[in-house]
N, C-alpha and C positions, 0 to 999 in steps of 0.2 A: 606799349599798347597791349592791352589783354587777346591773349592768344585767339584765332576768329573759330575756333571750333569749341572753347570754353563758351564764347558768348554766344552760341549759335543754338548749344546746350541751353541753356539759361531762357534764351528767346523760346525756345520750343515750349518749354517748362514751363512757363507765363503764359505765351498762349494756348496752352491746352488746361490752365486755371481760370484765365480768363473766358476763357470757350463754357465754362460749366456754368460758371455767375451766367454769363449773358443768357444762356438759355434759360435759366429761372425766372432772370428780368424781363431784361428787353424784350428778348426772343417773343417770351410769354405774352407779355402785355402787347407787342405788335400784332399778333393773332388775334388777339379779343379785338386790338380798333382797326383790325381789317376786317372781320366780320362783321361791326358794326356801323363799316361804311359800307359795305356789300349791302345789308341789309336796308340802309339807308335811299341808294340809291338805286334797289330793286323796288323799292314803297314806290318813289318820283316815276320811273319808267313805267311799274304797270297804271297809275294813278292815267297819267298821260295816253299810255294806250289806251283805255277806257274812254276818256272823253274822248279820243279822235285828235289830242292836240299833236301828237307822231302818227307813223305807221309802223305797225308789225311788219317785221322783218319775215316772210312765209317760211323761210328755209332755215330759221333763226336753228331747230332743231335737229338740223342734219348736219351743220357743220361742227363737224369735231375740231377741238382746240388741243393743241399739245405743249404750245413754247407761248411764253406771253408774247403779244404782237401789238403794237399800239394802232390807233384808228387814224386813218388821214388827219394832218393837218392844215391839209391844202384850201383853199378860199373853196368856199362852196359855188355850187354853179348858178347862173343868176336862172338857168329853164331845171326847174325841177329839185329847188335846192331843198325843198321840203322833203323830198323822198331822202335827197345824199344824207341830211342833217337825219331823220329818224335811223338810215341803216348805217350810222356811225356812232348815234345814241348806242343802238342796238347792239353792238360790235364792244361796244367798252362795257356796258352792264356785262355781256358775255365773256370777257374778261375776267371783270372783280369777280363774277362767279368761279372761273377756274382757278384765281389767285386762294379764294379761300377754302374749294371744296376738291380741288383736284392738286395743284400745285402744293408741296411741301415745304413750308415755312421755318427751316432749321437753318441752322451755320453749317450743319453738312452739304445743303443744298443751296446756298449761297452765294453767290460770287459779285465781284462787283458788277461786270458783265450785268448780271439780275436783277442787285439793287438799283442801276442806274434805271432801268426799264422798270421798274415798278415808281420809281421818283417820276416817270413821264408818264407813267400809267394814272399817278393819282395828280400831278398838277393838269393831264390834258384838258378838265375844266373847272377853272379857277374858283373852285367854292369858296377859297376864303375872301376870294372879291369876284363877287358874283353882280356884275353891274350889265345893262345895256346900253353902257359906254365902254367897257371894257375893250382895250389893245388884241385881244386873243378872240377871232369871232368867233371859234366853238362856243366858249364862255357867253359872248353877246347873245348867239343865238338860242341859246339854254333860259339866258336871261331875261329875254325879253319872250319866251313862252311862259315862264312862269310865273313873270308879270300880269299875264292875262286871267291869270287863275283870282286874284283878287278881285276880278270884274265881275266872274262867274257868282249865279245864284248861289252859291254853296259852300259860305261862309265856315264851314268844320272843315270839309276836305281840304279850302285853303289853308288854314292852322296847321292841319298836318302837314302837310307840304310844306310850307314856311318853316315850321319846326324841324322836318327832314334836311333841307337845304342848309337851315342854321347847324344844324347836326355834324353835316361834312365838312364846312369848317372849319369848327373845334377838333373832330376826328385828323382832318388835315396839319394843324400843326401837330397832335401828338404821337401821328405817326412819323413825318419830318424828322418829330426829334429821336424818333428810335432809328430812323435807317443811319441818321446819323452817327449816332454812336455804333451802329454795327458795323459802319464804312470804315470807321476809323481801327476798329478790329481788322475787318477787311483787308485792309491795307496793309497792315503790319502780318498777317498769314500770307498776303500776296509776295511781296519782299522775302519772307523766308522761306517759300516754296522755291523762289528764284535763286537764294541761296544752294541750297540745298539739290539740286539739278541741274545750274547751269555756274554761276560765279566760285564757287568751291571746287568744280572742277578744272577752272581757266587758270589758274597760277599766277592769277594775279599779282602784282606789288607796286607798294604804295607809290617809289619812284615813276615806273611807267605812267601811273593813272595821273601821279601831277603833274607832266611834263603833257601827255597828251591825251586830256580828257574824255575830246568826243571820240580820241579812234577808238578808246577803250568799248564807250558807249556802243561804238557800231559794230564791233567785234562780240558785246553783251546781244545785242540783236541779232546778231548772226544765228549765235549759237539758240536764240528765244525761239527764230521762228521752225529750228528744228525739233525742239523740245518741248517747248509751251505754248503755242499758238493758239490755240483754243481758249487759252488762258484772257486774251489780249493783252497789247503792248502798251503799256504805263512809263512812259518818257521821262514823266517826274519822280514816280515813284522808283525807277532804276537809278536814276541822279542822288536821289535820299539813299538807297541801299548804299550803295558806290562811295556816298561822301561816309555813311557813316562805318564801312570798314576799310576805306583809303584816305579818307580825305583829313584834313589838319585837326577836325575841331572832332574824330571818330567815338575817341571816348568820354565827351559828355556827349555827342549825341546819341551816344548808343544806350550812355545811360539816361537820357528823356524819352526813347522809345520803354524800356523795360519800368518805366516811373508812370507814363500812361497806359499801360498794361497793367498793374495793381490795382486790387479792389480793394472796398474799406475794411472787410472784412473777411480774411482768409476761410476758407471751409475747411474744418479739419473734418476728413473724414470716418473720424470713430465716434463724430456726435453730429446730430441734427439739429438745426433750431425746432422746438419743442412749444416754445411760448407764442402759441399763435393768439392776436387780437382777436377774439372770438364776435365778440358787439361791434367792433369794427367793422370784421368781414361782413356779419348778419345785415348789418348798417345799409352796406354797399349793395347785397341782394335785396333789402326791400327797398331803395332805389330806382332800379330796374323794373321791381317788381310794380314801384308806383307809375310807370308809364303803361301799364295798360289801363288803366282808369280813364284818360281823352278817347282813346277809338272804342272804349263800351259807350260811355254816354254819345260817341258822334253816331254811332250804328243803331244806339237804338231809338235817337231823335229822330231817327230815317225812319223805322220801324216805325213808332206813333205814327209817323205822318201816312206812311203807307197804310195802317191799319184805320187810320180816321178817314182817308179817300174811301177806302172798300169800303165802310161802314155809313157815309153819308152817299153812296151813289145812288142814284136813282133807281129803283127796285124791282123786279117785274111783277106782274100780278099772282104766279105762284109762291115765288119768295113772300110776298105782305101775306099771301093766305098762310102761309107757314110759322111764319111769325105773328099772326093772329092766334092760330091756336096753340101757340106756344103762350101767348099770351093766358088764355083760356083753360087751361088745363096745367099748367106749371107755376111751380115758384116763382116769384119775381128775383129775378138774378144777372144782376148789370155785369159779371163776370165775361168776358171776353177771351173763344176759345181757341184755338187754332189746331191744326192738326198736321206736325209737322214730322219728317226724315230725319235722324240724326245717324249719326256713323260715328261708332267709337274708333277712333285712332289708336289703340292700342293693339285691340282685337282686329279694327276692317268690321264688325258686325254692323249690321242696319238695325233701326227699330223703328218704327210708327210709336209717337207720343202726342198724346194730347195734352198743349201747354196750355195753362191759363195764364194768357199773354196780361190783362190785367195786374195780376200778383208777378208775373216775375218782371216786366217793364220797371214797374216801381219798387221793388224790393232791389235789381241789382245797377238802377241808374243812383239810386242811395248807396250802396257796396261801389259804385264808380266815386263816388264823391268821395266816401271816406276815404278809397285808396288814393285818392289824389292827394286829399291833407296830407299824406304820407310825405312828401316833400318839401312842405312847411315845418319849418323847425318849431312854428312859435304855436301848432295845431296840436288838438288837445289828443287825437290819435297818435301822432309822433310822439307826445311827453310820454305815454304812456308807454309805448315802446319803450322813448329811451330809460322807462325804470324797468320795465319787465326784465328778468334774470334771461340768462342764455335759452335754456332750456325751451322757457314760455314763447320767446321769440323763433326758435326754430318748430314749436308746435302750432305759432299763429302762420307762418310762411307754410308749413306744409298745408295748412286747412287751405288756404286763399289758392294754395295752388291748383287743388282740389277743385275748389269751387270755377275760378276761374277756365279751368278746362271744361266745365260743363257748360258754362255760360256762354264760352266761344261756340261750342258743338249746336245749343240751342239758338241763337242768334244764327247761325250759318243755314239750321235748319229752317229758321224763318226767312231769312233774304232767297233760299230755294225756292221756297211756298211762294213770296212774292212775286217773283219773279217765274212761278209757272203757269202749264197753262188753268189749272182751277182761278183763278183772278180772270175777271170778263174782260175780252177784247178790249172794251170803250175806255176801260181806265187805267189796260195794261200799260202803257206807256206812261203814264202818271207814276208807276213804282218808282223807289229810287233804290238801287244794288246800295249795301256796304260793303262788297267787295275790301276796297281798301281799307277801311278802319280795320275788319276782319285781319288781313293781313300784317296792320301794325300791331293789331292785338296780339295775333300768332308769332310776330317776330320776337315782342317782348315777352310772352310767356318763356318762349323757349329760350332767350337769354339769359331770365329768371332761375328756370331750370338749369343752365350751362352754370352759372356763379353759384347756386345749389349746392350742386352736386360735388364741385369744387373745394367748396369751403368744409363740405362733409370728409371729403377722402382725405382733406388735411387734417383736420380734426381727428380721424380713425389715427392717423401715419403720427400723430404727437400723442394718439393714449398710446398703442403700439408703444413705444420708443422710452416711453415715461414706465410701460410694466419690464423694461429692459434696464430701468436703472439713466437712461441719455436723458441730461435735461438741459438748458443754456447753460 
């Protein structure tokens, strides 16, 4: 049998190669579809706040979060279950919030301990069987509110929402399959942290452990709970450790741990992969980039409608004299103006602009359309894409991105206007907010931007590498 401080070398040596890959992969890709189930399910919760179908939580922003914690799963109560069911809603969005803005998503910060709490963090409601028949009533009760959103006057809001829900999902398996693979990393660092501080000190041998298995086991617990407690106590996994440096079959199983430990392709590290799929990546950010094109056209069908209420209400008799002599003394000019607040997000500055809601209504519900064909492969913007060289492609992404942050700031600036008090009493409540389209718009811009800027620093890190002589 291979000496246990030879293979113990070896194990280490594997998982700290296999430690680098997962962070490139897995690690990586787990962070993007945790932020965009975050994002997902910050859309549903404010969407709900808004109508009244939950309740805001008042204190939601005084309670500080530090350890994930998951939210009851206890049966709601039958007096006041609407309130338990909103401050539980409440309670897990706040959550996925500190999973992906405060909580540290590495393999240094990992433990099983973590990932199992994040497995119960993301099945506590069953999106990928989101029924109001569903066995789990958290899930029923989720279910059958956003059932009722199909009912509602407000056939776009539903779409998005239906589209959010379908979103988690998909998000839900492809996060699954990465905690999965990281478990199984997990596991084998858990194993050889136990080596390495408590089994390599006991003196074990193989005699003893096959003659009496469990006292060994409970002698390994002994010494676990002075040393590694915090760790927690993996019963199986000490059984695995245990069979694979005592037990009959130690060396193949010792060699099937170090076999699923290898990756396809070792990293040497005096070169870098260099050949990055450039139209691939681009591919992938205008993607993303075509989901803001549903919450522009949903925000600004709100808009028309808000601006054809004010404009057909019943008038006072200074207003028709105003508009007589407008008539009278002016150009005829069926232009429609508004005068709205915008706020650059870069600066914080304010400005007063007067938009001519006419021209930009219809110029950027047509810029909504086009970006949508974006996700047709067989749409004649797509073909065109896909022959544009790289270059053209990352000059049409940056224009739209451009454009697209002005278009959310002026939309935001009108749902303000609608929604203030210059709009007369009698028809205020006739506005309708886009609030949430605004918001989906906002999450996929900045998405947009996040896979960007990404594709950009790889891009820079393989010319880099390529004026160094490193190529595949």
């Amino acid at each position: 049998m291979e000496d246990p401080t030879e293979y113990f070398d070896k194990l280490v040596s594997a998982l700290e190669i296999k430690a680098e890959s997962l962070e490139r992969t897995a690690i990586h890709s787990l962070r993007n579809h945790l932020q965009e189930f975050e994002s997902s399910v910050s859309t549903i919760y404010s969407f709900l706040i808004e109508k009244g179908m939950i309740q805001k939580d008042p204190y939601r922003n005084d309670k500080s979060i530090t350890e994930l914690k998951i939210p009851s799963s206890e049966m709601l109560p039958e007096i006041n279950s609407q309130q338990e069911l909103s401050l539980r809603f409440s309670h897990y969005t706040s959550q996925w919030e500190f999973l992906v803005k405060i909580f540290h998503v590495s393999l240094s910060n990992l433990s099983l301990k973590k990932v199992q709490k994040m497995m119960e963090l993301l099945t506590y409601i069953r999106w990928t069987d989101l029924s109001t028949t569903s066995s789990y009533q958290i899930t029923r009760a989720i279910a059958g509110i956003l059932a009722r959103i199909s009912q509602m006057n407000d056939p776009m809001a539903g779409k998005i929402i239906t589209n959010s829900a379908s979103n988690l999902g998909k998000i839900t398996n492809n996060i699954k399959a990465e905690l999965k693979t990281i478990t199984l990393f997990l596991r084998e660092r858990y194993k050889a942290e136990v080596r390495g501080k408590i089994t390599s000190r006991m003196n074990l041998n193989v005699e003893q452990y096959r003659r009496k298995p469990v006292s060994i086991v409970d002698n390994v617990k002994f010494e676990f709970s002075h040393n590694m407690k915090e760790a927690g106590w993996y019963k199986e996994l000490i059984n695995e450790l245990l069979e694979e440096d005592l037990g009959t079959a130690a060396e193949k199983l010792r060699a099937g741990v170090l076999e699923t430990l290898q990756i396809n392709k070792p990293v040497d590290k005096r070169k870098s992969k260099s050949g990055i799929n450039d139209k691939k990546n681009l591919f992938q950010v205008l993607d993303t980039l075509a989901r803001t094109g549903e919450p522009i056209r949903s925000a600004l069908l709100r808009m028309n409608e808000n601006s054809r209420i004010l404009l057909e209400r019943k008038k006072s008799f200074p207003e028709r004299l105003s508009d007589l002599f407008s008539q009278w003394f002016s150009k005829s000019d069926s232009r429609v103006l508004y005068e709205i607040i915008t706020k650059d997000p870069g600066t914080g500055s304010i400005r007063k602009e007067t938009l001519n809601f006419t021209d930009f209504s219809s110029l950027t519900i047509r810029k909504a359309r086009l970006i949508q064909e974006l996700q047709n492969a067989e749409s004649l913007p797509r073909k065109k894409a896909a022959a544009a060289d790289t270059e053209k492609l990352i000059e049409f992404i940056n224009t739209n991105l451009n454009e697209l942050k002005i278009i959310h700031r002026r939309i935001s600036g009108l749902d303000t206007y609608f929604q203030s008090d210059e709009i007369p009493s009698e028809i205020k409540g006739a506005m309708k907010s886009s609030s949430l389209s605004l918001k989906s718009l906002k999450n996929a811009i900045s998405d947009t931007i996040k896979k960007f800027n990404k594709f950009k620093i790889k891009r820079e890190e393989a010319a880099q590498l390529k004026k160094l002589g490193i190529t595949d």
